[in-house]
C-alpha positions in Angstrom: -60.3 -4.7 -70.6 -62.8 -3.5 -67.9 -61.9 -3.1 -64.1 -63.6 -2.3 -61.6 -64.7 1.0 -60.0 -62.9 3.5 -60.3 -60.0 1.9 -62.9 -62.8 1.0 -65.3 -59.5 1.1 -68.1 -57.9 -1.8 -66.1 -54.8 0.1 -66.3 -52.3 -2.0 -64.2 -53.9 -5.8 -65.3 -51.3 -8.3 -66.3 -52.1 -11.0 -68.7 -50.5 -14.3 -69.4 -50.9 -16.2 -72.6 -49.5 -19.9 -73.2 -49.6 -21.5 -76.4 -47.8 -24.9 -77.5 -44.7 -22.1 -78.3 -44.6 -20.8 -74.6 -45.8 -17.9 -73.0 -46.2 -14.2 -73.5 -47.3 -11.5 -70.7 -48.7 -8.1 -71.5 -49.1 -5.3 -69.0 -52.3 -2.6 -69.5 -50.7 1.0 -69.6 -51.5 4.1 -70.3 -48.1 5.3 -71.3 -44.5 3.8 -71.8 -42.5 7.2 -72.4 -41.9 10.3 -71.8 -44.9 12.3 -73.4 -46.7 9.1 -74.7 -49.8 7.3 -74.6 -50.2 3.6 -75.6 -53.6 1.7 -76.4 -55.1 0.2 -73.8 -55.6 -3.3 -76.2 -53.4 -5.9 -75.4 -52.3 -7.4 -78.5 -50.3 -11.4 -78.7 -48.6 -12.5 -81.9 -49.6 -16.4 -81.8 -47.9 -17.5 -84.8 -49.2 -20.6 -86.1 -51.3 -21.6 -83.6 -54.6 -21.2 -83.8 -55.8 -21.0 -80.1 -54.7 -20.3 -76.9 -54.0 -23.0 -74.4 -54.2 -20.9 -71.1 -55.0 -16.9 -70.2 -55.0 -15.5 -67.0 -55.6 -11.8 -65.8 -54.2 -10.7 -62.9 -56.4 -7.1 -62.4 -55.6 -4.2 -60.4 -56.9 -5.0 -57.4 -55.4 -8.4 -57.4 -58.5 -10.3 -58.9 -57.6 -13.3 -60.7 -59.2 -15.1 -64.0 -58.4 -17.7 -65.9 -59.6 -19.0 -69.2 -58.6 -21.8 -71.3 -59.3 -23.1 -75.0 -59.5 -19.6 -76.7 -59.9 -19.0 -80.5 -57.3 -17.1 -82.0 -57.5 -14.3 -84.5 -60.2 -12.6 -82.9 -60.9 -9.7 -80.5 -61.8 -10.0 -77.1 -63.6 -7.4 -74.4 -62.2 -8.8 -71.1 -64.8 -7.6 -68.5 -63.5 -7.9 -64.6 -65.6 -11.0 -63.1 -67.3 -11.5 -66.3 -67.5 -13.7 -69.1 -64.4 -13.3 -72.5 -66.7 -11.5 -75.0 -65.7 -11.3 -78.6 -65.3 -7.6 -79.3 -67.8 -6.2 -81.9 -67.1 -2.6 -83.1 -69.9 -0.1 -84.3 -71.0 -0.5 -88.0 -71.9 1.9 -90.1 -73.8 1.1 -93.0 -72.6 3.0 -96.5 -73.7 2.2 -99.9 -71.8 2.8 -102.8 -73.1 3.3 -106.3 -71.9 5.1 -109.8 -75.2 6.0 -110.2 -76.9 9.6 -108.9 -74.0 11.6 -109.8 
């Protein structure tokens, strides 16, 4: 996620999932221990189903959205007051051949 200002990691935001099996919550952190850092993705298990009924992000500084209807199995890049955006990492290119040894 992406908060605004000056918590740009959204550290803090709480997001709420529901599914036809109920509900999970996630908290963004940057540590749960003693000498530990944890990613700042977010990650729900959804089981068989393949979307999510209902998500809502509660940010930092008390913002609320809501989103409803999202495809499962994918990655998303929540952005404070923006748009869910499907997460697309960098790609490298490589080609691999047996020949040119």
């Amino acid at each position: 996620g992406a908060g605004m200002k000056s918590n740009i990691d959204a550290i803090g935001a709480r997001i709420l999932v529901r599914t036809a099996d109920g509900e999970q919550i996630r908290e963004v952190a940057s540590a749960n221990g003693f000498n530990a850092q944890s990613s700042l993705q977010a990650h729900f298990g959804l089981g068989k189903n393949s979307r999510i009924d209902y998500m809502k992000i509660v940010w930092p500084d008390g913002a609320v959205q809501e989103f409803r209807n999202v495809v499962g199995n994918k990655v998303y890049h929540l952005r404070q007051n923006k748009t869910l955006e499907m997460f697309r990492a960098p790609t490298v290119r490589v080609a691999l051949s047996d020949k040119g040894r």
